[in-house]
VEXDREN-2710 file (C-alpha; in Angstrom, 1 decimal):
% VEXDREN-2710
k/r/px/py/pz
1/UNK/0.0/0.0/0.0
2/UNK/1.4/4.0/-0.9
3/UNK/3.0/5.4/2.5
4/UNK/1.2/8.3/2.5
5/UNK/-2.5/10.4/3.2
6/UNK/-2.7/13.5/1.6
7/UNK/-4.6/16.2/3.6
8/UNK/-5.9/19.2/2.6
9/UNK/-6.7/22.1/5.3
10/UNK/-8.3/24.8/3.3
11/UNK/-9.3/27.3/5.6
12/UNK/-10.3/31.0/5.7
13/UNK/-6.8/32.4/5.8
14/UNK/-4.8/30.1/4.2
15/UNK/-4.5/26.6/2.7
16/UNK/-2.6/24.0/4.0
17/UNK/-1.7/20.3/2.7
18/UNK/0.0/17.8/4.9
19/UNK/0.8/14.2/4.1
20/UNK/0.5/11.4/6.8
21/UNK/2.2/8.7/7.2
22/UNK/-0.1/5.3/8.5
23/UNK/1.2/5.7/12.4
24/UNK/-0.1/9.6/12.0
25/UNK/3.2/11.0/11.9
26/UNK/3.3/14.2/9.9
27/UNK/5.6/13.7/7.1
28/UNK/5.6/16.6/4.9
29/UNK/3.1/20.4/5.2
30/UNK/3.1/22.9/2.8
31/UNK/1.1/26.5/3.6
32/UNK/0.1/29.5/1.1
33/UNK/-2.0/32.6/2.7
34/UNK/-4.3/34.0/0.0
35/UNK/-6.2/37.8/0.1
36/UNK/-8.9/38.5/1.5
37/UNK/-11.5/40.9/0.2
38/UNK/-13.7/43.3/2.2
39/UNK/-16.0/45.4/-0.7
40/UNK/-18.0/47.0/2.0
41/UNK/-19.1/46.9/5.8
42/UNK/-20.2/43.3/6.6
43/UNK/-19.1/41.9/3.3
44/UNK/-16.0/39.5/3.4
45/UNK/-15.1/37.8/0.3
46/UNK/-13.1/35.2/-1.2
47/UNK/-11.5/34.6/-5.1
48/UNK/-12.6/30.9/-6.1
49/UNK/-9.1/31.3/-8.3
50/UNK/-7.3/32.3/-4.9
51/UNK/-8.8/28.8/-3.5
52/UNK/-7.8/26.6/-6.3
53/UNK/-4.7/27.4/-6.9
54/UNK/-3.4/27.7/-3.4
55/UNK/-5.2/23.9/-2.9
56/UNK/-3.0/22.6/-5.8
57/UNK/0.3/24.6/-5.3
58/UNK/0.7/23.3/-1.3
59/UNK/-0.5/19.7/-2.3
60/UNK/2.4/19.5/-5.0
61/UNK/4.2/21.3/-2.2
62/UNK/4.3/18.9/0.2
63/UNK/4.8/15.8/-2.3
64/UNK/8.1/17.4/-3.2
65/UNK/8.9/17.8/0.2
66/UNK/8.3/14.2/0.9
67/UNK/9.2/13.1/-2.8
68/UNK/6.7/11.8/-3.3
69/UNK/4.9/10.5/-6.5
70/UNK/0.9/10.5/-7.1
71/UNK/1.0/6.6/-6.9
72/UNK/2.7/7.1/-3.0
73/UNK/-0.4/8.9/-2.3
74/UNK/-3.3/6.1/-0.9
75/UNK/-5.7/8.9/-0.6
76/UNK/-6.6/12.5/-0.1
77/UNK/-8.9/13.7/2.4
78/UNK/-10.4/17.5/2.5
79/UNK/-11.1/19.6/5.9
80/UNK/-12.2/23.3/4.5
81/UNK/-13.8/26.4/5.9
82/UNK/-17.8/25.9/6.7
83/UNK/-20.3/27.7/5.2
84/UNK/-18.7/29.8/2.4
85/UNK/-20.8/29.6/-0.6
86/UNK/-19.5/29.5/-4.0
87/UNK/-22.0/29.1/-7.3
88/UNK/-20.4/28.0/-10.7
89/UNK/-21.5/27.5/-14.4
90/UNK/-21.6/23.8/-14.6
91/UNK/-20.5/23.8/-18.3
92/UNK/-17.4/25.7/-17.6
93/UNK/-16.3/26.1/-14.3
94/UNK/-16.8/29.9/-13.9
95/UNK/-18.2/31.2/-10.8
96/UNK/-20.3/33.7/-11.0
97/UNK/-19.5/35.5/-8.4
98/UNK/-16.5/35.8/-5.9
99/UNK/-17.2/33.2/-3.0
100/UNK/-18.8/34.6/0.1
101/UNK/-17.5/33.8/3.2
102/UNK/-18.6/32.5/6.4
103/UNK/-17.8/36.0/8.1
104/UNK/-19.7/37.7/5.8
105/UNK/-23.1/39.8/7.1
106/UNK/-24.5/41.0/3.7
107/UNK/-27.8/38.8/4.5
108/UNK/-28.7/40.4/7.7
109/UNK/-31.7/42.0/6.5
110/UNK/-32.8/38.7/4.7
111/UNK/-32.1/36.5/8.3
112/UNK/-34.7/39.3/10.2
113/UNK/-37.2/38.7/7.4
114/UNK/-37.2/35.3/7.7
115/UNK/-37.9/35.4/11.4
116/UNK/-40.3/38.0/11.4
117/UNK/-42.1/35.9/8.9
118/UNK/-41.9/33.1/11.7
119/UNK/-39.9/30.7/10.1
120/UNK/-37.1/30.5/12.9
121/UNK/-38.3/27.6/14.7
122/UNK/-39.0/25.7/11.4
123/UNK/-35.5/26.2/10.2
124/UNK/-33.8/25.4/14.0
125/UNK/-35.9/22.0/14.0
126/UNK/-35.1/20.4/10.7
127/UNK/-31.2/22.2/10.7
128/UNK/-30.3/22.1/14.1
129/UNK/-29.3/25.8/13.4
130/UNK/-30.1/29.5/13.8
131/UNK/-31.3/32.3/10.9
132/UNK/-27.8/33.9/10.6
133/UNK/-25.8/35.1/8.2
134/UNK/-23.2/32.5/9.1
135/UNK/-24.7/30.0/7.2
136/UNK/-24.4/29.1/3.7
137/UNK/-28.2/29.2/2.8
138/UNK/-29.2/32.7/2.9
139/UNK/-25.7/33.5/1.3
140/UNK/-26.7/31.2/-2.1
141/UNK/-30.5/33.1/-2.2
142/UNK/-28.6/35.7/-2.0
143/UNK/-26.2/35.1/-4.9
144/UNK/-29.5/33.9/-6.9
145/UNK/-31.1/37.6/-6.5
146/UNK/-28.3/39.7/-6.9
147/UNK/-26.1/38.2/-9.8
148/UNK/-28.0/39.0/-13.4
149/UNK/-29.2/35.6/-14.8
150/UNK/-28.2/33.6/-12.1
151/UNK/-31.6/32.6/-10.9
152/UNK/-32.8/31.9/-14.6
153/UNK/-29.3/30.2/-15.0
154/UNK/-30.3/27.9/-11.9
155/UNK/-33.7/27.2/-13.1
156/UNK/-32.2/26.0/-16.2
157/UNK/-29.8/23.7/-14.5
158/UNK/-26.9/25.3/-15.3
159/UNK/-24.9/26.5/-12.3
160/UNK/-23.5/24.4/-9.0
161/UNK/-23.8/25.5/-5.9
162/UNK/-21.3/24.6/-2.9
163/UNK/-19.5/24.9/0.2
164/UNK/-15.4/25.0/-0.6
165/UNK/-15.4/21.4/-0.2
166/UNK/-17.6/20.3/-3.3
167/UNK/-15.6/23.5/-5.4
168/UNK/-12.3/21.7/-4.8
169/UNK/-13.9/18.5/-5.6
170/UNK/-15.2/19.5/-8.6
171/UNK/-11.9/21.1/-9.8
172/UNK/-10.0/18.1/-8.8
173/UNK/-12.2/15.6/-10.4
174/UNK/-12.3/18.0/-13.4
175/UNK/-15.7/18.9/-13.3
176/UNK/-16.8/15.1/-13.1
177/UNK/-18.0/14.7/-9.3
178/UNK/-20.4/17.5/-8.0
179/UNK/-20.6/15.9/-4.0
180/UNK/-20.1/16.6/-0.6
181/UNK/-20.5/15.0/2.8
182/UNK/-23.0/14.7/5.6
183/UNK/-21.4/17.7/7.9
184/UNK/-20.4/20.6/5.5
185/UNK/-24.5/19.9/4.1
186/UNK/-25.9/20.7/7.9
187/UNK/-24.2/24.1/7.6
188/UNK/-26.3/25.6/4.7
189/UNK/-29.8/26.0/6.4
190/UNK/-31.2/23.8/3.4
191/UNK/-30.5/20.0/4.9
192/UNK/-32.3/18.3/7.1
193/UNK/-30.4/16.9/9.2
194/UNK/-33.0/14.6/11.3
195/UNK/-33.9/12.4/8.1
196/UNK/-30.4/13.3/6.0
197/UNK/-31.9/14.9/2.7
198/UNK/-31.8/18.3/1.2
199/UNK/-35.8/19.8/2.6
200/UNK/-38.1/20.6/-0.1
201/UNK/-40.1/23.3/2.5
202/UNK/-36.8/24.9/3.5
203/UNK/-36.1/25.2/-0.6
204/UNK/-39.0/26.8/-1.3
205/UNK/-38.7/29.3/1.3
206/UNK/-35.3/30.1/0.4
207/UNK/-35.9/30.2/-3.2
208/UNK/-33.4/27.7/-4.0
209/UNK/-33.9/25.3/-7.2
210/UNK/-32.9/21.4/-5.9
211/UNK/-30.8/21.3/-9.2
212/UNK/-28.1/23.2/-7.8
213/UNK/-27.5/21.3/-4.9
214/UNK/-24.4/18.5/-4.9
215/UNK/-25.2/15.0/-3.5
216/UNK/-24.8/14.2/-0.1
217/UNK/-22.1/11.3/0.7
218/UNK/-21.1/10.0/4.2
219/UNK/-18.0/12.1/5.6
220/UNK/-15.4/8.3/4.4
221/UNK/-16.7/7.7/0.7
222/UNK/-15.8/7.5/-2.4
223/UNK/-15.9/11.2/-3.4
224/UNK/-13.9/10.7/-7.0
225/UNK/-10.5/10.4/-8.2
226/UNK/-8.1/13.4/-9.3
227/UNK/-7.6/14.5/-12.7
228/UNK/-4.0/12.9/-13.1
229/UNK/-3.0/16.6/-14.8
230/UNK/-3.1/18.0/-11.6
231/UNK/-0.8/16.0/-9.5
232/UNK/1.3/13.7/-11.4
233/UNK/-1.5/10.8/-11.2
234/UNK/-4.8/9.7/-10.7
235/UNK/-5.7/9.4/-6.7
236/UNK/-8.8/8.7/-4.9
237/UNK/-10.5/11.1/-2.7
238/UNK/-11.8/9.3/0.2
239/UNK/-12.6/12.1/2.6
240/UNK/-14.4/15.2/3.2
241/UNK/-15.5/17.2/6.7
242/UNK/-16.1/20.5/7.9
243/UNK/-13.0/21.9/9.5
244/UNK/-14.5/21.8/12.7
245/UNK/-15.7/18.5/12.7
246/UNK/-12.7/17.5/11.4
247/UNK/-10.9/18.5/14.3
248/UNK/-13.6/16.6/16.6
249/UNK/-12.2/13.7/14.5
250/UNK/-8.8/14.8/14.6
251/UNK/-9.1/14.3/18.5
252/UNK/-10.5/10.9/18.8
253/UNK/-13.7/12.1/20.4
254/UNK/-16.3/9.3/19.0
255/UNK/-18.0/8.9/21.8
256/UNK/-21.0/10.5/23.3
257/UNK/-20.1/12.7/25.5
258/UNK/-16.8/13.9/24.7
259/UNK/-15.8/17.4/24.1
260/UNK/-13.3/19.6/22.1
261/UNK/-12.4/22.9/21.3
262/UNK/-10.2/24.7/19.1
263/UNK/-9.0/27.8/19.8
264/UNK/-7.7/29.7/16.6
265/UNK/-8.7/33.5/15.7
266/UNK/-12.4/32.2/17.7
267/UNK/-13.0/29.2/19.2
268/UNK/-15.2/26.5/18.4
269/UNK/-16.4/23.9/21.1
270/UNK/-18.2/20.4/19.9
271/UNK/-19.7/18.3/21.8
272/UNK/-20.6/14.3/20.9
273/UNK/-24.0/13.2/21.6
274/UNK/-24.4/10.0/19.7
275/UNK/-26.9/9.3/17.5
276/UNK/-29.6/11.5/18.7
277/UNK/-29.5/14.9/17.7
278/UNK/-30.1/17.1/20.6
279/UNK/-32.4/20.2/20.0
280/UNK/-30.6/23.2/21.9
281/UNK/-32.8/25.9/24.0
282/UNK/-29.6/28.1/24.9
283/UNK/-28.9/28.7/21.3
284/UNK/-26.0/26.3/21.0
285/UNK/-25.9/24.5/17.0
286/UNK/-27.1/20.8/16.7
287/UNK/-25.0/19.6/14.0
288/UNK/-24.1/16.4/12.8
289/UNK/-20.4/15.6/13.6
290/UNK/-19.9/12.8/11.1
291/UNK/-21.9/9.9/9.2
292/UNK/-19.6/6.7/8.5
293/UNK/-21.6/3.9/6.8
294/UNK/-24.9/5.8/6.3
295/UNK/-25.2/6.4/10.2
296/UNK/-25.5/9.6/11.7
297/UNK/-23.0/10.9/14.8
298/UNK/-24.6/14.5/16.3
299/UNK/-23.1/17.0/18.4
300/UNK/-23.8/20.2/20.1
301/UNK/-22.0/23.1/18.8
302/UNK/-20.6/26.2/20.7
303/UNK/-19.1/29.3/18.3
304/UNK/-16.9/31.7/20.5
305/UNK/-16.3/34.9/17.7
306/UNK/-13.2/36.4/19.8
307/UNK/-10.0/34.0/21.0
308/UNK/-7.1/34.6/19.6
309/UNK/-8.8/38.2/18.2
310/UNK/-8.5/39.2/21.6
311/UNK/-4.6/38.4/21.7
312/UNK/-4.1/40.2/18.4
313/UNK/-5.9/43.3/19.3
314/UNK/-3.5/43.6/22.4
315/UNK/-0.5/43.0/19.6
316/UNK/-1.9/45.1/16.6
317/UNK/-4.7/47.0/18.3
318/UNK/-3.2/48.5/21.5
319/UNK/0.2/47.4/21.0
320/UNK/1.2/46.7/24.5
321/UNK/2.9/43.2/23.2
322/UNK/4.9/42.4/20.4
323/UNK/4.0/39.2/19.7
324/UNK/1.4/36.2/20.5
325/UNK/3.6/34.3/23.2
326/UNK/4.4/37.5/25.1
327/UNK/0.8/37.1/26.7
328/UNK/1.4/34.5/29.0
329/UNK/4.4/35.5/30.8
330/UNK/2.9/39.1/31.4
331/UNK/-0.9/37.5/32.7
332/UNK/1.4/35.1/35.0
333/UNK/2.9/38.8/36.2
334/UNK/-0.3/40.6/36.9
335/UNK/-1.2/42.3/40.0
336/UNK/-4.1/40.0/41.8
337/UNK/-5.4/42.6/43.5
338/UNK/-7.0/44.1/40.5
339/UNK/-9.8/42.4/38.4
340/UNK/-9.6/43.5/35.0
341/UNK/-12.3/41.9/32.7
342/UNK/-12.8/42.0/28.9
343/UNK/-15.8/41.0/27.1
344/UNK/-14.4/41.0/23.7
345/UNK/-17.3/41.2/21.9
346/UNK/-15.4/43.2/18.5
347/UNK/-18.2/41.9/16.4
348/UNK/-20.8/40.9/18.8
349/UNK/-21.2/37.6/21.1
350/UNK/-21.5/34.2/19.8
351/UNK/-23.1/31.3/21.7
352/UNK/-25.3/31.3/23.9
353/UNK/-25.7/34.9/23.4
354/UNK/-25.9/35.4/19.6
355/UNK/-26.1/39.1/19.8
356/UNK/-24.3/40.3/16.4
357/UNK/-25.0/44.5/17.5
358/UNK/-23.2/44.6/20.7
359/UNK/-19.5/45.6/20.7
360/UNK/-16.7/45.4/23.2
361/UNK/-16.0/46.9/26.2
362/UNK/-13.3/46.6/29.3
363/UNK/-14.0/46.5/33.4
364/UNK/-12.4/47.5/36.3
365/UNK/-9.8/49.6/34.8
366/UNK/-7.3/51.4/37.4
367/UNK/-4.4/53.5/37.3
368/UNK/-2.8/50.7/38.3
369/UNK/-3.6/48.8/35.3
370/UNK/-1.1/48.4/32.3
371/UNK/0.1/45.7/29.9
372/UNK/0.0/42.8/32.2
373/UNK/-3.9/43.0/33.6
374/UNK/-4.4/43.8/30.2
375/UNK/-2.7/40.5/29.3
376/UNK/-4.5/38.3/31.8
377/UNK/-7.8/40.1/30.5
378/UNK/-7.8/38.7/27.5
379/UNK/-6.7/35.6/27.9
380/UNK/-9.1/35.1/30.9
381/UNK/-11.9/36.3/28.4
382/UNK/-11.8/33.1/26.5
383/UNK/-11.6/31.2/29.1
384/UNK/-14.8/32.8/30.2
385/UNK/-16.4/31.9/27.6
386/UNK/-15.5/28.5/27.3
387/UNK/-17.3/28.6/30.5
388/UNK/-20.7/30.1/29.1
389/UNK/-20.6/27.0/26.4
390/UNK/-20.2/24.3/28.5
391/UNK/-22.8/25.5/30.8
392/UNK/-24.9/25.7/27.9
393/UNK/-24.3/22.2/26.6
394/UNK/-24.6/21.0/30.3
395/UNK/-28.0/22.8/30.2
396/UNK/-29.3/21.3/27.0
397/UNK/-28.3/17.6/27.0
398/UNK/-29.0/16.1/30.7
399/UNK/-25.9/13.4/29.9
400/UNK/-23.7/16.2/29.7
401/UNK/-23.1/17.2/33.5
402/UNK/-20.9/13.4/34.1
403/UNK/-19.3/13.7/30.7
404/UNK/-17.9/17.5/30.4
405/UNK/-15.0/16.4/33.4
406/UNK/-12.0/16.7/30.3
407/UNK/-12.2/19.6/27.7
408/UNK/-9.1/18.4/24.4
409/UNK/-8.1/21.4/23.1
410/UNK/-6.1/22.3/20.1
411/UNK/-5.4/25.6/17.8
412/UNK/-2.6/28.2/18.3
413/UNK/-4.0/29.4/21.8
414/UNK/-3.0/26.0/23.1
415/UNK/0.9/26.5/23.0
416/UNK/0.6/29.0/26.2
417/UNK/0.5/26.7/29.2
418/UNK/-0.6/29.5/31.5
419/UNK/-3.7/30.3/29.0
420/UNK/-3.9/26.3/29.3
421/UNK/-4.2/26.1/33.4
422/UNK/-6.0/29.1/32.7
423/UNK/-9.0/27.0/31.0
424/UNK/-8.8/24.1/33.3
425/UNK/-9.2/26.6/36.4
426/UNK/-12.1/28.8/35.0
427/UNK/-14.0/25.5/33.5
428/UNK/-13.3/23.5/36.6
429/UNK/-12.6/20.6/34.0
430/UNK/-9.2/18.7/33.4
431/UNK/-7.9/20.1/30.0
432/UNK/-5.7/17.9/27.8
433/UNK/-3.3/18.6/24.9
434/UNK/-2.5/16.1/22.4
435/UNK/0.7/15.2/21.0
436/UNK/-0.4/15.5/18.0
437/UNK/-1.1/19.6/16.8
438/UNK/-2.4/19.3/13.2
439/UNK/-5.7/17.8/14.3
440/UNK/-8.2/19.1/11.7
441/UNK/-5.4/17.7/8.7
442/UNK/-5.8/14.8/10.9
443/UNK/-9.2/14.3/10.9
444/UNK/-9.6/14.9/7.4
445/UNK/-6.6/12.4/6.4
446/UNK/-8.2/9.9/8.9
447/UNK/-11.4/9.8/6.9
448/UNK/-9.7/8.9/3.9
449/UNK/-7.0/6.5/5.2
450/UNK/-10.4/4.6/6.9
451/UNK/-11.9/4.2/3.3
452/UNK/-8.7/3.1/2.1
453/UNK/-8.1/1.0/4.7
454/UNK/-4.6/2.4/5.7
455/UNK/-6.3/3.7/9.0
456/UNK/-8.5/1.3/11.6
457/UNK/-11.8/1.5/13.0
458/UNK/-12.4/4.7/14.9
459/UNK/-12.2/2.5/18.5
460/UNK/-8.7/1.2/17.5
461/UNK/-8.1/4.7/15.8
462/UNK/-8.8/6.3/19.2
463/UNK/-6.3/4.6/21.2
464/UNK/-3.5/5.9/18.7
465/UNK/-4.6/9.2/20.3
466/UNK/-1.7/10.5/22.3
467/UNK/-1.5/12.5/25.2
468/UNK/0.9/15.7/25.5
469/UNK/0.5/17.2/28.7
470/UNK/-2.7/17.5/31.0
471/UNK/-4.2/20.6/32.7
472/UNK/-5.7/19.7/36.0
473/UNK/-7.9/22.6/38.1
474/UNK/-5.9/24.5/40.5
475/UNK/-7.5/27.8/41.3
476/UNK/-9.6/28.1/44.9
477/UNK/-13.1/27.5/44.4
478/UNK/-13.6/31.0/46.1
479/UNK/-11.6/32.7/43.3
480/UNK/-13.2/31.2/40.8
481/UNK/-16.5/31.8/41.8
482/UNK/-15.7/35.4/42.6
483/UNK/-14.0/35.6/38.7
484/UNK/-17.1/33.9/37.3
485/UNK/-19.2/36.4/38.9
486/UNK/-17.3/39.4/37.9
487/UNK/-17.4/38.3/34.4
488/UNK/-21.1/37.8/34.3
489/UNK/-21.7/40.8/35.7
490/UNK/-19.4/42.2/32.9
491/UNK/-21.8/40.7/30.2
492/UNK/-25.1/41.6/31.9
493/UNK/-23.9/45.1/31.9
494/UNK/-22.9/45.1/27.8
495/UNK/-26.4/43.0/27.0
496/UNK/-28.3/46.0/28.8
END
């Protein structure tokens, strides 16, 4: 069998591809950041071209790193960005529009029609989700109502419509395989994600014609095979998830109950619940986490907007550090006595609060304060809200309270052990580290190494995760409470 996976980690920022070796070593990554495009307040796009070509220069990146040949290659899998929407001419490729990105607000207005119209709860109880611009669905209505032809294009069955997964796909395959898989269709506000099929009734409101829409594979299928023009060979794509769920694979966590979160620029949290989806009432996502041999894994999503953000405001924004890992040492330095707290809501509050209008704001400022309570501020803040997810999901699914005892974490935030013991103090939870970084490349090479059979079953997959260091609670209950309180108190004041 070829020695390698090929992964590709095509996310909002840059584009990634790592190759695997069969014991999950990493043996080769290549990396290309692409521009990003902001034509007016709210809008945040993306150029398909920028996608493409960044997917197939760090793919023949990393084979040449590795030197390796198209035939070394057992399989690619693909972990991409969630809900940006691209629409293309079927016959030739074009899209018709750049893609819009997750980020992007332009269908604001359309989201408060569509609940003032009453359709909220319809949409939450077949999608699992919330009428937001986040999601992919309003984002294709819109590209059907404001590109000329495009909805008499659709009609006619000419265009495709997709999340960047089914894009690269289709390039790859050479326009042959229009597809994607289980967890990047519960993102689009058009799946139903109870009986797995695209929803007529959510279509029609929408305005979306079914002929745009790709078919819906399990997450470890056969998705198509390259064009062998575009790297040396033909190979077999055998994997496809959502970045985020491909980092809940990444991790090992395949059984109810278990929990990770990835801090990056936010953070997102998922929780496992099995096989039942559980409906949220404190405005958490149900989602499905991945569907292996036509069955159906759920979780409970949490969508923190500021984690990272918060540590690159203090770098770029206030410049009171010079760089990322700076943060630690100076929070590890700051004066007890005070209790600085930022709510860094830059563009609103995610989960549970989903409150897009309110902005940020800082408490307890002294003349004592300076770059160290500053430090600890923000990195407390995401801690914080770590804290306000879990208590969600503990809220929502009554099998939560035994399981949420260990949080795995991954994404850049995770190299500073002092934001680490941070998290496992405010969440009162053990929080571990894996050996392993490059989780969501992971997850998505794992999918396709299991269709290949180059990786096991998830059980015997799980115990191959490894451990790199453990975060166990430390802080006195008292402080923590008293923290917890200051910070809700913080919130209450902003929501006023």
């Amino acid at each position: 069998m070829a020695p390698y996976v090929l992964a590709i980690d095509q996310g909002t920022t840059s584009t990634r591809a790592i190759l695997f070796r069969a014991d999950t070593s990493v043996a080769a990554i290549a990396q290309q950041e692409f521009a990003q495009h902001f034509p007016a307040d709210g809008e945040v796009e993306h150029e398909p071209e920028d996608l493409w070509a960044t997917t197939v220069e760090t793919c023949r990146g990393a084979m040449r790193q590795a030197g390796a040949a198209a035939q070394d290659i057992v399989a690619i899998g693909i972990a991409n960005q969630r809900e940006t929407t691209l629409l293309w001419e079927r016959s030739t490729g074009r899209p018709v529009h750049r893609a819009l990105v997750w980020q992007d607000r332009r269908t604001a207005d359309l989201c408060a029609q569509l609940k003032a119209a009453g359709h909220e709860e319809l949409f939450a109880a077949k999608t699992g989700l919330l009428l937001d611009p986040y999601f992919s669905g309003t984002k294709l209505a819109w590209l059907l109502s404001n590109v000329s032809g495009a909805a008499e294009q659709a009609a006619r069955g000419e265009l495709a419509f997709g999340t960047v997964d089914t894009y690269l796909l289709w390039q790859l395959t050479g326009g042959k395989v229009h597809a994607t898989d289980a967890t990047n269709a519960s993102r689009t506000l058009l799946f139903n994600i109870r009986d797995g099929h695209w929803d007529d009734q959510l279509l029609n409101i929408l305005k979306v014609p079914k002929s745009v829409l790709p078919e819906v594979l399990d997450s470890s299928a056969a998705f198509g095979t390259t064009d062998p023009e575009i790297l040396g060979g033909t190979i077999p794509i055998y994997g496809i998830a959502g970045d985020q769920q491909a980092a809940l694979i990444g991790q090992a966590c395949f059984a109810p109950g278990m929990l990770k979160a990835t801090y990056g620029t936010g953070c997102f949290a998922l929780l496992n619940t099995g096989k039942n989806p559980v409906q949220s009432h404190n405005k958490l996502l149900t989602t499905i986490a991945y569907q292996l041999a036509g069955k159906r894994s759920y979780a409970l999503e949490g969508s923190i907007f500021i984690a990272g953000a918060a540590v690159q405001w203090l770098r770029d924004g206030l410049r009171v550090v010079q760089s990322a890992a700076e943060t630690g040492a100076l929070a590890e330095a700051a004066d007890p006595t005070q209790e600085v707290i930022l709510v860094p809501a830059f563009v609103g509050l995610g989960a549970p609060y989903w409150r897009p209008e309110v902005r940020g704001a800082l408490f307890g400022l002294t003349r004592a304060t300076g770059p160290r309570e500053l430090a600890q501020a923000a990195l407390e803040s995401v801690c914080f809200q770590t804290f306000d997810l879990l208590a969600a999901m503990r809220a929502d699914w009554r099998e939560a309270g035994a399981a949420l005892k260990t949080l795995r974490a991954d994404g850049g935030m995770t190299n500073s052990d002092w934001f680490m013991q941070c998290l496992a103090d405010i969440i009162g939870s053990t929080v571990d580290r894996p050996q392993i970084k490059e989780t969501t490349a992971l997850g998505a090479a794992y999918l396709a190494g299991l269709h290949a059979g180059f990786f096991p079953e998830p059980d015997r997959f799980s115990e191959r995760w490894s451990l790199e260091h453990q975060f166990k609670p430390q802080m006195d209950a008292a402080v923590r409470q008293r923290k917890l309180a200051a910070w809700s108190t913080a919130v209450r004041r902003l929501l006023a």
